[in-house]
C-alpha positions as CSV (number, residue, x, y, z in Angstrom):
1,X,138.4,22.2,-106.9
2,X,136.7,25.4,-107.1
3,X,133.1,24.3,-105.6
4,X,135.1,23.0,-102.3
5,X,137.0,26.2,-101.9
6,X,133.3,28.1,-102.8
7,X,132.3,25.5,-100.3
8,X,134.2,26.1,-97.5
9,X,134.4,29.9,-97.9
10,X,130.5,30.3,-97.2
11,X,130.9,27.8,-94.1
12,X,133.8,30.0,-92.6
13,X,131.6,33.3,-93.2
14,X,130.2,33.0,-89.9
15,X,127.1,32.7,-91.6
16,X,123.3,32.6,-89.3
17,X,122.3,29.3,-87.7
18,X,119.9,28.5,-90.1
19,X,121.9,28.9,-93.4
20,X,124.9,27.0,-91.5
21,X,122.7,24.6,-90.7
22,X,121.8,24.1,-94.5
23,X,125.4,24.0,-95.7
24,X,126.4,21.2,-93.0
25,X,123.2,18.9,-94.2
26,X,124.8,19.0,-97.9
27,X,128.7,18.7,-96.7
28,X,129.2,15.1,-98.1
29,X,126.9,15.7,-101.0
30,X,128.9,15.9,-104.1
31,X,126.1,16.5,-106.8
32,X,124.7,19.5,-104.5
33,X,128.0,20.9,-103.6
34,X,128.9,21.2,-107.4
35,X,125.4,22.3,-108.2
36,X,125.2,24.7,-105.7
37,X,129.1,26.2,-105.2
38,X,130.2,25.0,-108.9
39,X,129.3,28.4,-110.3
40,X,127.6,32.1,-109.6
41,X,124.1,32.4,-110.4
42,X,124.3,34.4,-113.6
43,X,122.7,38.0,-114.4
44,X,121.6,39.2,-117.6
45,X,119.2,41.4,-119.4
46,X,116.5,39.9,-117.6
47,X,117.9,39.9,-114.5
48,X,118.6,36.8,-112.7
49,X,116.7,33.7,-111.7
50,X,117.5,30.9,-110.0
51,X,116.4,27.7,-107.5
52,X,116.1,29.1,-104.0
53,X,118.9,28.3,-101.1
54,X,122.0,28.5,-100.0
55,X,125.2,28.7,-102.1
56,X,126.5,30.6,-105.2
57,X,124.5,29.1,-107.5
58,X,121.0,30.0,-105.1
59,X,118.9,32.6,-104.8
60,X,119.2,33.7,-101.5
61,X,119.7,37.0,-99.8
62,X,123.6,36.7,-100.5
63,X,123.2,36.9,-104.1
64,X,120.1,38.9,-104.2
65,X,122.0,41.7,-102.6
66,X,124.9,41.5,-104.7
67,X,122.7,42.1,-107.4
68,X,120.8,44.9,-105.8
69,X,124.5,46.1,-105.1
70,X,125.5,45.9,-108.8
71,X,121.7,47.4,-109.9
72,X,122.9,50.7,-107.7
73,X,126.0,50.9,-108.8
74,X,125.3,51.2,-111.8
75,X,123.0,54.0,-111.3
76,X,125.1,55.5,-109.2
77,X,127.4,56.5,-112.0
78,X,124.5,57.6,-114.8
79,X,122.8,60.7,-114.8
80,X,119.7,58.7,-114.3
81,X,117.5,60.1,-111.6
82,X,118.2,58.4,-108.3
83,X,115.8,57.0,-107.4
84,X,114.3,53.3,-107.6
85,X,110.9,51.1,-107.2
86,X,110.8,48.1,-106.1
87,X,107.8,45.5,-106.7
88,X,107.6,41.4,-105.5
89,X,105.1,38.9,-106.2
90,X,103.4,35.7,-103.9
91,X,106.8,33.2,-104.1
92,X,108.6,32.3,-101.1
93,X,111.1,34.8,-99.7
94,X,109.6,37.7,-102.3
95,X,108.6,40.3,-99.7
96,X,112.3,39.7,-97.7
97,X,114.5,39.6,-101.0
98,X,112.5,42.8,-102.2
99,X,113.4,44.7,-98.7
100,X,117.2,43.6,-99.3
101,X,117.0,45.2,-102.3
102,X,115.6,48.6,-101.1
103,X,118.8,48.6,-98.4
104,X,121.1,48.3,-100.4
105,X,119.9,51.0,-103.1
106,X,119.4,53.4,-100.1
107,X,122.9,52.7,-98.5
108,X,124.2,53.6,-101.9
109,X,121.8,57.0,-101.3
110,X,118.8,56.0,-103.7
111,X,115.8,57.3,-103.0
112,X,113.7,53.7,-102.9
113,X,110.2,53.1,-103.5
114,X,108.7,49.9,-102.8
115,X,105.0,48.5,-103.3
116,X,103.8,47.6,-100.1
117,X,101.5,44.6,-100.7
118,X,101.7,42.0,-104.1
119,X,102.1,44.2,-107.0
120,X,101.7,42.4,-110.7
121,X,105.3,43.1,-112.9
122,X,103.8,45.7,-115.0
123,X,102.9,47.4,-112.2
124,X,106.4,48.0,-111.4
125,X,106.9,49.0,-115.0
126,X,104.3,51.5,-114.4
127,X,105.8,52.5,-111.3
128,X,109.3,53.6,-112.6
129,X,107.6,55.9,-115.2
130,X,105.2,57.7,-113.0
131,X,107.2,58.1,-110.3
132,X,110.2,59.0,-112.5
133,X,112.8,56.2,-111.4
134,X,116.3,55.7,-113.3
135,X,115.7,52.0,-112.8
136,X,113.4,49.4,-110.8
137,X,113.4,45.4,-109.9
138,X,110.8,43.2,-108.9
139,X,111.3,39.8,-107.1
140,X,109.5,36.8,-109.3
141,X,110.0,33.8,-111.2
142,X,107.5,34.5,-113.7
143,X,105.9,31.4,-114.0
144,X,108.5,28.7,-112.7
145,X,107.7,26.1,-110.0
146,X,107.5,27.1,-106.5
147,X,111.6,26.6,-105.8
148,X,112.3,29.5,-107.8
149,X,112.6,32.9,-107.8
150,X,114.2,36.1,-109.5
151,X,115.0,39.2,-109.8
152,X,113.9,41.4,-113.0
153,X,115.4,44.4,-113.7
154,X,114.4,47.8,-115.5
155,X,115.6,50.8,-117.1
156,X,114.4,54.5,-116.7
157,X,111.7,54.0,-119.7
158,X,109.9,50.6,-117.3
159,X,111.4,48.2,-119.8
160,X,113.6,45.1,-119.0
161,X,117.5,46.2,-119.0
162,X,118.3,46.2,-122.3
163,X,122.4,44.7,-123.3
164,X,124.6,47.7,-122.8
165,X,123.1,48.7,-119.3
166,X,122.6,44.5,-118.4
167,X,126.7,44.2,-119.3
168,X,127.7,47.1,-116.6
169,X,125.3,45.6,-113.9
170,X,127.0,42.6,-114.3
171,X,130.9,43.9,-114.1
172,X,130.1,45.8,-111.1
173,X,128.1,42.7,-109.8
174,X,131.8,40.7,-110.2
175,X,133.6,43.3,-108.2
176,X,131.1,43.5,-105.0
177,X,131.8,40.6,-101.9
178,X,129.6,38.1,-100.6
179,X,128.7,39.2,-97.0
180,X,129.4,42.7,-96.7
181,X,126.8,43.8,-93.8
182,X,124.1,45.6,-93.8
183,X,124.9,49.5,-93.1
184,X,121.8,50.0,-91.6
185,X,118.0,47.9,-91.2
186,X,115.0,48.3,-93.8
187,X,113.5,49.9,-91.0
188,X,116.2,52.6,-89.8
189,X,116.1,53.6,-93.7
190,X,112.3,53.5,-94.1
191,X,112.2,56.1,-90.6
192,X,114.5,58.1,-92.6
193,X,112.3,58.4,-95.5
194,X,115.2,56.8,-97.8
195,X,112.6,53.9,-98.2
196,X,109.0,54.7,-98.4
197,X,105.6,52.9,-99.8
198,X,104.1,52.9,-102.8
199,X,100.9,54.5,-102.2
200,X,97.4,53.5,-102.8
201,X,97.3,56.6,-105.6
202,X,99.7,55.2,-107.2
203,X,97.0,51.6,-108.0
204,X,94.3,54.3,-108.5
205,X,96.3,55.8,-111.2
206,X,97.1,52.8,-112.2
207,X,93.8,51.1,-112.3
208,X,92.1,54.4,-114.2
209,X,95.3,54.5,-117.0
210,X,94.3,50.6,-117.6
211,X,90.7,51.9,-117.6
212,X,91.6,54.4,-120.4
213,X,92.5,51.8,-122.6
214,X,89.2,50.1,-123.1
215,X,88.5,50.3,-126.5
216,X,84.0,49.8,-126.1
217,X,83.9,49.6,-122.2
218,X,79.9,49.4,-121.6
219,X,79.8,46.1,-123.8
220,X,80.7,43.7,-120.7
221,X,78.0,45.0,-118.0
222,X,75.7,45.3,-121.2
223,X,75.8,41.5,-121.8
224,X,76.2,40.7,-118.4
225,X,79.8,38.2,-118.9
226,X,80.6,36.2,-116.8
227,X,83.7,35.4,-116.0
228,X,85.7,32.1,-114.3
229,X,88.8,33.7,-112.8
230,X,91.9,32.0,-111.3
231,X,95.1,34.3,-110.5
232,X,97.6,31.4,-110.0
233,X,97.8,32.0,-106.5
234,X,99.6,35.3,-107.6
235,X,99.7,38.9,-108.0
236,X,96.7,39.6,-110.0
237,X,93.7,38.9,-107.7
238,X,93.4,42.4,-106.5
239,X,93.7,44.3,-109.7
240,X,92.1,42.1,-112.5
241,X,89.1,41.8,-109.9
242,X,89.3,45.7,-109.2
243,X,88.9,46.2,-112.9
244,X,86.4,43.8,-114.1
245,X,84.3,44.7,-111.3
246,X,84.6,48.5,-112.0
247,X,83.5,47.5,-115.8
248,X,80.3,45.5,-114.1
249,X,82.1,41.9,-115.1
250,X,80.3,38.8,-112.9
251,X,83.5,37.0,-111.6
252,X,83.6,33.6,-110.0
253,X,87.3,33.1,-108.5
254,X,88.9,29.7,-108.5
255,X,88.6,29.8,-104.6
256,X,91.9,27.3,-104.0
257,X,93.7,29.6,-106.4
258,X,92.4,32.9,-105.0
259,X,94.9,33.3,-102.1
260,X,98.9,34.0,-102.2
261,X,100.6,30.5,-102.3
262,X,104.6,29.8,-102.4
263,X,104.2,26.1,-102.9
264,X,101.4,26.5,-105.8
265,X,99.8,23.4,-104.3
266,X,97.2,23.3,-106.9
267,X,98.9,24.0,-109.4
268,X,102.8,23.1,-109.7
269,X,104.3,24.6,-113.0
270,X,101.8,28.2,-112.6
271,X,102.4,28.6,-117.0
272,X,98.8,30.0,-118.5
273,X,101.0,28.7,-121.3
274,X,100.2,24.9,-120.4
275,X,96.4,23.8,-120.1
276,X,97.0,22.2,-117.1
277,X,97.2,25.4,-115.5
278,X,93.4,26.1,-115.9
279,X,92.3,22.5,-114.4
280,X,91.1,23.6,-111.3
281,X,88.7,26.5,-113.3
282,X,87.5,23.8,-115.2
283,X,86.3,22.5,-112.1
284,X,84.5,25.7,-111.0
285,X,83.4,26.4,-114.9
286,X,81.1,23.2,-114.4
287,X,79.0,24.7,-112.0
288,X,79.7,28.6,-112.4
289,X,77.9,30.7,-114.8
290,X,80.9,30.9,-117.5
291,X,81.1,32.6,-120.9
292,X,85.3,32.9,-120.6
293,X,87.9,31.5,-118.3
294,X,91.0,33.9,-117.1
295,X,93.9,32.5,-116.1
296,X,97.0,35.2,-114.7
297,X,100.3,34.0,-114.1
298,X,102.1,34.4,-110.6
299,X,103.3,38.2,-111.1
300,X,100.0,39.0,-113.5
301,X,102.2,39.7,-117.0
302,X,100.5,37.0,-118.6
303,X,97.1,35.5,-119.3
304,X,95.6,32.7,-120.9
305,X,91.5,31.6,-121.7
306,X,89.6,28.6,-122.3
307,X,85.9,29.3,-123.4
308,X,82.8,26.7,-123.3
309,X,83.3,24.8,-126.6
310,X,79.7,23.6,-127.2
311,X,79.9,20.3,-126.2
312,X,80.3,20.4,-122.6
313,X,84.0,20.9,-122.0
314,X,86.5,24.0,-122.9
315,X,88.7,24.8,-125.2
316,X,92.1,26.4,-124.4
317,X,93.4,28.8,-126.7
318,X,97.3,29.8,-128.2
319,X,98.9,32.5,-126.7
320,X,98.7,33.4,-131.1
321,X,95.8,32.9,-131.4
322,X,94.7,35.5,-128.4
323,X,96.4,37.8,-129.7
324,X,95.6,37.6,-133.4
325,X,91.7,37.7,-132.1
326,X,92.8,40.7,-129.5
327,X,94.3,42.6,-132.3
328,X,91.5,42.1,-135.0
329,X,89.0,43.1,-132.5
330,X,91.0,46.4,-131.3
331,X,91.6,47.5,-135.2
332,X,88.3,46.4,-136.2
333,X,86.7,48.4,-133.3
334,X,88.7,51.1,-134.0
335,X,88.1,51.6,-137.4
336,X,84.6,51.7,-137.1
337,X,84.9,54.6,-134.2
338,X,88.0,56.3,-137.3
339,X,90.2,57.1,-134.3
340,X,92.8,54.7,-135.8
341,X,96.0,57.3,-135.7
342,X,98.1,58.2,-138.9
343,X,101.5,55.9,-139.5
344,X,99.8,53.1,-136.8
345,X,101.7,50.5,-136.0
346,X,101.0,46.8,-134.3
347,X,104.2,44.6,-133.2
348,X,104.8,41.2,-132.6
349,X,107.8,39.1,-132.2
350,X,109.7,36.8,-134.8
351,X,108.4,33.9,-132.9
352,X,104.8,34.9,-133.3
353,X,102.0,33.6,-135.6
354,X,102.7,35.6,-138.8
355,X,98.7,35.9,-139.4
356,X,98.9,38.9,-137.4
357,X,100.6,40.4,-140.4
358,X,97.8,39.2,-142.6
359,X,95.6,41.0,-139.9
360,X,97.3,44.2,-139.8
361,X,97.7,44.4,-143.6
362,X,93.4,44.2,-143.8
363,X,93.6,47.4,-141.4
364,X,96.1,49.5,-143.1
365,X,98.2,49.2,-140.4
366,X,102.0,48.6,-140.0
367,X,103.9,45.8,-138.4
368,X,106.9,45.4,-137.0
369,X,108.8,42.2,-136.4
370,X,111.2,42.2,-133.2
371,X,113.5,39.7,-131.6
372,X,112.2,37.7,-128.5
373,X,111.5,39.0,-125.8
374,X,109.0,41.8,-124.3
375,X,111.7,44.6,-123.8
376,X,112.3,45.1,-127.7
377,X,108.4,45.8,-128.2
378,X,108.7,47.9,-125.4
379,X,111.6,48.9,-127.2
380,X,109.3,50.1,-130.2
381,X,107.6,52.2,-127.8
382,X,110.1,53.9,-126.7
383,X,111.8,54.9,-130.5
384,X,107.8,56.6,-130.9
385,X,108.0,58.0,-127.8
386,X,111.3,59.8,-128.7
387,X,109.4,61.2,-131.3
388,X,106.2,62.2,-129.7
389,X,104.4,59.6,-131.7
390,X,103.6,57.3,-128.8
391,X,100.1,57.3,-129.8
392,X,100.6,55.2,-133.3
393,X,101.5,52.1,-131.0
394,X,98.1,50.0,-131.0
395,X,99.0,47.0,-130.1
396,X,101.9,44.1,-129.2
397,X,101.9,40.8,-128.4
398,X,103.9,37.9,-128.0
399,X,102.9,33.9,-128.8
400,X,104.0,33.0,-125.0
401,X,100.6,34.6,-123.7
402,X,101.9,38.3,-123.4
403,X,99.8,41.7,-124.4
404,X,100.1,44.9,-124.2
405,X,97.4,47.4,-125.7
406,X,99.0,51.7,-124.5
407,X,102.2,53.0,-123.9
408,X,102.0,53.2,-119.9
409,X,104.0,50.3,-119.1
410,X,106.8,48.5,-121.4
411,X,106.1,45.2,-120.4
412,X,103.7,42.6,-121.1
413,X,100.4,43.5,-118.9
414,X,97.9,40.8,-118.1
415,X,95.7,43.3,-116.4
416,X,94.8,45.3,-119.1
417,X,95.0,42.4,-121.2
418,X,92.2,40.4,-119.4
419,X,90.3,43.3,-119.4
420,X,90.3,43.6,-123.5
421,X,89.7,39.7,-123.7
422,X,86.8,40.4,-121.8
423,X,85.3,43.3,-123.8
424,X,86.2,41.1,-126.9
425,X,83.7,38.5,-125.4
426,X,81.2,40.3,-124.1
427,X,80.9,42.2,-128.0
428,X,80.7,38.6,-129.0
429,X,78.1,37.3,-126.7
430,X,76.1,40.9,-127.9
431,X,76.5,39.6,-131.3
432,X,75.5,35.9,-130.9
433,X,78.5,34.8,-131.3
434,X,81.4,32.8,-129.3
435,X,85.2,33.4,-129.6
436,X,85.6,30.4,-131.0
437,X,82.9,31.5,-134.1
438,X,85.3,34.7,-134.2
439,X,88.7,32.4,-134.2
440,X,86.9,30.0,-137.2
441,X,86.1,33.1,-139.1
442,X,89.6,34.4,-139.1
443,X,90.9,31.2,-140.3
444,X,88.4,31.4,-143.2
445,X,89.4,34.7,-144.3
446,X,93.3,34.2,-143.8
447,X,93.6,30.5,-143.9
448,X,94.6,28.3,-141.0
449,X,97.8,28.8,-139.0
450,X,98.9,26.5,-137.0
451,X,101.7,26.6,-134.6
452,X,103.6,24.6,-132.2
453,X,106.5,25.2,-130.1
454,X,109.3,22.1,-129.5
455,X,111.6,22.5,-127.0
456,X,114.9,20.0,-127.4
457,X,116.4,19.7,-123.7
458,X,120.0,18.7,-123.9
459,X,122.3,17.2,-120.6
460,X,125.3,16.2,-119.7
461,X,128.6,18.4,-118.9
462,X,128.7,19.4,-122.5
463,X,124.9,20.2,-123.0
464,X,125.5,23.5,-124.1
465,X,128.1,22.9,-126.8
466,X,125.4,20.3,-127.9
467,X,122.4,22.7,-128.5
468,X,125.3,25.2,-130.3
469,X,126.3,22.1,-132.2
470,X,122.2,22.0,-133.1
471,X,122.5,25.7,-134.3
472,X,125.9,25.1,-136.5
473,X,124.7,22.1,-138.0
474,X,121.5,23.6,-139.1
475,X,123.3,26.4,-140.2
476,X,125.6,24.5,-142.4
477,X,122.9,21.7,-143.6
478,X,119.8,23.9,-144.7
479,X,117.3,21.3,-145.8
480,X,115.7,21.6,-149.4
481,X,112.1,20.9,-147.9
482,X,110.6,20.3,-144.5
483,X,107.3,18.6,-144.6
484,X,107.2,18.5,-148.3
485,X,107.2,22.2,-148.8
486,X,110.3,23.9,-150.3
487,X,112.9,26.2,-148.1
488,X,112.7,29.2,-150.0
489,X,114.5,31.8,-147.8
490,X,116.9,31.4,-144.8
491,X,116.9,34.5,-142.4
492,X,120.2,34.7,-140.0
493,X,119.9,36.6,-137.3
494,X,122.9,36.1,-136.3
495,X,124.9,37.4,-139.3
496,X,121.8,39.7,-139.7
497,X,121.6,38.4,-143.6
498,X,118.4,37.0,-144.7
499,X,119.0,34.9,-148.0
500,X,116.4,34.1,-150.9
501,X,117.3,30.8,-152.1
502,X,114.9,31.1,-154.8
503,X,117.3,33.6,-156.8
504,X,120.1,33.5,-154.6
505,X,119.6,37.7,-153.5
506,X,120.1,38.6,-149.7
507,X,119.0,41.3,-147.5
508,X,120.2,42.6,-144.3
509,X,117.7,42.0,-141.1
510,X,117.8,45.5,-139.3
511,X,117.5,43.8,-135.6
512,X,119.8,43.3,-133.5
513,X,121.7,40.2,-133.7
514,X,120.7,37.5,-132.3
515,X,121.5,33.9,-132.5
516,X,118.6,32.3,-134.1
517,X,117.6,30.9,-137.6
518,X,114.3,31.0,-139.4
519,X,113.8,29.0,-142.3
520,X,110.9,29.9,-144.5
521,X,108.7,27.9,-146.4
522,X,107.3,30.4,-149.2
523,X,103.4,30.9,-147.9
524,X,103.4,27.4,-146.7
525,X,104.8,28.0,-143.0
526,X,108.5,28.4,-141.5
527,X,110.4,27.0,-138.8
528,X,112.3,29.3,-136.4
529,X,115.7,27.6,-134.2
530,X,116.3,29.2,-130.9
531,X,118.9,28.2,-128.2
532,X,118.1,29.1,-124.8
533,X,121.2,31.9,-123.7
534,X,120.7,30.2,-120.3
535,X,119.4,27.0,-120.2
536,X,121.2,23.5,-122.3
537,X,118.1,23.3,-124.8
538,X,117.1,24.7,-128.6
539,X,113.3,26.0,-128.9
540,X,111.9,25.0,-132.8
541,X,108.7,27.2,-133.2
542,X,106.4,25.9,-136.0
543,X,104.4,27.2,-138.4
544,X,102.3,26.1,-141.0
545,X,99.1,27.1,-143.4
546,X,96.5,25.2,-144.7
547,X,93.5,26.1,-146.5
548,X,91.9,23.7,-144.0
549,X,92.7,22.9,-140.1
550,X,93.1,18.5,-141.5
551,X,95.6,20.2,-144.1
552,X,97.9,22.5,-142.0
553,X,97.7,20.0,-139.1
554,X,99.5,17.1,-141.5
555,X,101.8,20.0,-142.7
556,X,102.7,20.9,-139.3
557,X,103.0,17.1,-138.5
558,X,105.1,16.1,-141.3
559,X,107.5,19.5,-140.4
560,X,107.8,18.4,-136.9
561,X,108.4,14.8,-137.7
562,X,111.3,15.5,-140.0
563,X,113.1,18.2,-137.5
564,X,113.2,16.2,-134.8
565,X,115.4,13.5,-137.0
């Protein structure tokens, strides 16, 4: 059986005390053994992520230098400059897994640069752009629970590896040995100079680029916000402070969360997405001064609010619904000041709330749909940038609480992003108003759009032949209606063939293919059918419109009620 041969190979690597230690607790463990030595922790675009410990199927300083090995390889044989940066985040074993990284780029002779205190993810993005790096990884789980971690990897441009790049990282990862040495320490390469820091010009840059990107800066010292603040226990404590204090912001930090934490005692799944992230600033919102709450995930490339909803509590809102409020602000704003540029664009992806389009159509402004996943609006980024049109990107967002507003990173910034959601208050308070009186009044221009996210989590030895099972049968069973509304279109990403069902014409989708399938309700709502590529489970996103919240919410109801049959 392969995981007893995996097994027995790590215990007969002569392997430290400590990991030995950890492989003779699990010895007569069958479920651990399998789960551990049953497989190799996979990489892909993203990188890899993965529970922490020992085996194959761990993240531990085994695997994480394999994949730093496979990362310089690959390098190695482009014409990409050679030279790498290197960012990590508050999670257990970060700082060490980012040092094994930076050895084994600079025994491969990469020049390394690594961040030499918590750096946020789009600060390694920056990073690899201004220092002009062919690639760059930083060491974070995003927001998982404290027993993971990961490493993300990026391309010359700071974006996530896209496929083609991803594919050779991962041959060269299959050709490399577990437990080749060490040729030299972090520190003999860090004396030669073949590792040094990150330094503090580099945040200043930073921090003034992010700066740059305010769209009416004065606006939050002018109406005095104040702001309830929580970073997770992550990476963005220094620089979201840094900036909102710079724009004259009154920030109250969620004191428990304030400080680097592995375990995220106070807070055990660290999503912005879920509102139980933000229960400890509701705490602190009770007895702070408190016009918006900020919550950062653990590496700072997400945020989500909750603002005072008039009756004594708070109100959390969608990662849509942010960023269809973030974008009507910055095109409104920016209309007004006529600095909106010629052939403008705003981007979103399939999966978010198509009332940005509804948005972007009022402003005159294009927008462009992209598969899942920052790296392909960082992808549209990079197609202007080949151009010299950079500057007609505005804006992208993504429903899982990700923004970007600028072309100085290509990923999803929560930095910059906290600072717009806080000029977007502070115009409000100005005004009289509340961002829930902006969210109600672009629901009764556009109508209501509701949304809701449903993931199906399969098990069992076969669980991902049942969530492809899922995607055929949907395929091959197209439902007439779904909540009483008609299925009027069917788009295939997969085949890349989106099919009117009305009068039977078809289009082709000019993305990438992808396996995922969007069925559309007309103007009433659709229904989009992801499988994870990693994980056994199917994510349905929902959408539906109503001329009133009661009406979309029983649409939305009704379509959610019949899909999960």
């Amino acid at each position: 059986m392969r995981y007893l041969d995996n097994y027995q190979y790590w215990c007969d690597a002569g392997l430290p005390d400590d990991v030995a230690l950890e492989l003779s607790a699990i010895k007569d463990n069958t479920e651990e053994l399998k789960s551990r030595f049953g497989s190799d922790l996979q990489f892909g675009t993203a990188g890899m992520r993965g529970i922490m410990g020992v085996g194959s199927n761990r993240l531990n300083t085994y695997t994480v230098r394999r994949a730093a090995q496979g990362m310089a390889a690959w390098l190695s044989s482009t014409d990409l400059p050679q030279r790498a940066a290197i960012g990590y985040d508050s999670r257990h074993n970060s700082q060490e897994f980012a040092q094994v990284c930076a050895v084994a780029f600079a025994e491969a002779g990469i020049q390394v640069w690594l961040y030499d205190r918590l750096a946020p993810t789009p600060m390694l993005s920056y990073a690899v752009r201004k220092l002009g790096c062919g690639c760059g990884i930083v060491i974070s789980a995003s927001h998982n629970s404290g027993e993971y971690n990961g490493v993300k990897c990026y391309g010359p441009d700071g974006c996530q590896l896209t496929d083609a790049p991803a594919a050779i990282v991962t041959e060269k990862i299959s050709t490399i040995p577990y437990f080749v040495p060490e040729k030299k320490s972090f520190d003999a390469y860090m004396q030669e100079k073949m590792i040094s820091y990150i330094g503090q010009d580099v945040w200043e840059q930073y921090y003034l680029t992010v700066l740059a990107e305010a769209v009416v800066p004065n606006t939050i010292s002018e109406a005095k916000l104040d702001v309830v603040y929580t970073p997770l226990c992550g990476t963005g404590n220094e620089p979201v402070r840094e900036i909102l204090g710079r724009l004259g912001a009154n920030v109250t930090v969620v004191s428990c969360q304030e400080k680097p934490d592995g375990d995220f005692k106070t807070c055990e799944y660290p999503n912005p997405e879920t509102d139980a992230a933000l229960n400890e600033s509701y705490k602190v919102a009770r007895t702070a001064p408190c016009d918006v709450i900020l919550g950062t995930d653990p590496d700072a490339d997400r945020v989500a609010i909750a603002v005072p909803d008039g009756q004594g509590g708070y109100q959390k809102l969608s990662g849509n619904e942010l960023g269809c409020l973030l974008m009507d602000y910055i095109l409104k704003a920016r209309c007004q000041k006529k600095d909106i540029p010629d052939g403008a664009i705003v981007v979103r992806s399939i999966v978010s709330s198509p009332l940005a389009d509804r948005i972007a159509e009022k402003y005159g402004v294009d927008m462009h749909a992209v598969l899942t996943g920052f790296k392909y609006i960082g992808g549209e980024i990079l197609a202007l940038e080949e151009k010299g049109e950079e500057d007609r990107f505005v804006f992208g967002f993504e429903e899982s609480c990700g923004y970007l507003k600028g072309t100085y990173a290509r990923d999803k910034d929560a930095v910059v992003a906290s600072m717009l959601v806080c000029e977007l208050a502070a115009s409000l308070k100005l005004a009289g108003k509340s961002i829930l009186d902006a969210l109600a009044e672009l629901y009764q221009e556009y109508g209501y759009y509701l949304a809701h996210v449903q993931s199906v989590e399969l098990t069992g030895a076969d669980a991902m032949e049942k969530a492809s099972a899922i995607m055929t049968n949907l395929r091959e069973n197209v439902p007439a209606a779904v909540g009483g509304k008609t299925v009027t279109a069917v788009r295939d990403y997969r085949s890349s063939i989106a099919k009117n069902l009305i009068d039977g014409t078809e289009n082709e989708i000019p993305l990438p293919k992808s396996n995922v399938l969007e069925l559309l309700l007309g103007d009433n709502g659709s229904i989009i059918a992801r499988p994870s590529g990693t994980e056994p489970k199917v994510k349905f996103y929902y959408t539906a419109v109503g001329e009133s919240k009661a009406s979309a919410q029983m649409l939305l109801d009704a379509m959610v009620a019949q899909m999960s049959k």
